[in-house]
matplotlib code that plots the C-alpha trace (Angstrom):
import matplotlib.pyplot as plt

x = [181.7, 183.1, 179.5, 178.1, 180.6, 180.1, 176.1, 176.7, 179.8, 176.5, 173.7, 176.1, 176.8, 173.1, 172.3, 174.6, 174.1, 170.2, 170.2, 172.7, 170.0, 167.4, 169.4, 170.5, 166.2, 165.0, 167.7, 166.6, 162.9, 163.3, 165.6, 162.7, 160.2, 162.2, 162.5, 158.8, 157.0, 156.2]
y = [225.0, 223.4, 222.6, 221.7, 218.9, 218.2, 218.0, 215.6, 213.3, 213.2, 212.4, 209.2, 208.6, 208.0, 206.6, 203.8, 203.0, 203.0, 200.2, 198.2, 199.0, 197.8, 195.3, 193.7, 194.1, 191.7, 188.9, 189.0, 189.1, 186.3, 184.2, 184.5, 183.2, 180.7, 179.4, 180.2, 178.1, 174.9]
z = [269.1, 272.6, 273.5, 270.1, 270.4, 273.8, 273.1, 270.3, 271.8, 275.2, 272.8, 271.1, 274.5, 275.3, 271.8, 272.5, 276.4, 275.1, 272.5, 274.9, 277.4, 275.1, 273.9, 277.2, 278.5, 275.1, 275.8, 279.4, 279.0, 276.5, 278.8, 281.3, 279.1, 277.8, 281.4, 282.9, 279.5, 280.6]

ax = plt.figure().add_subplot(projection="3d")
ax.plot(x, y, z, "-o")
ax.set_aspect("equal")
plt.show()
């Protein structure tokens, strides 16, 4: 039971620092575009 709920608070962990991650890589590529179009 002890890892069950260790496996599943890790996978939420990753879930969440993975959108951020995807999250936070859009906005930047998008910033970069914005600034490189002439």
């Amino acid at each position: 039971m002890g890892t069950a709920s260790h496996l599943t608070q890790l996978l939420m962990a990753v879930a969440v620092y993975g959108s951020m991650g995807l999250i936070a890589a859009v906005a930047m590529i998008g910033a970069t575009r914005r600034h490189t179009r002439n």
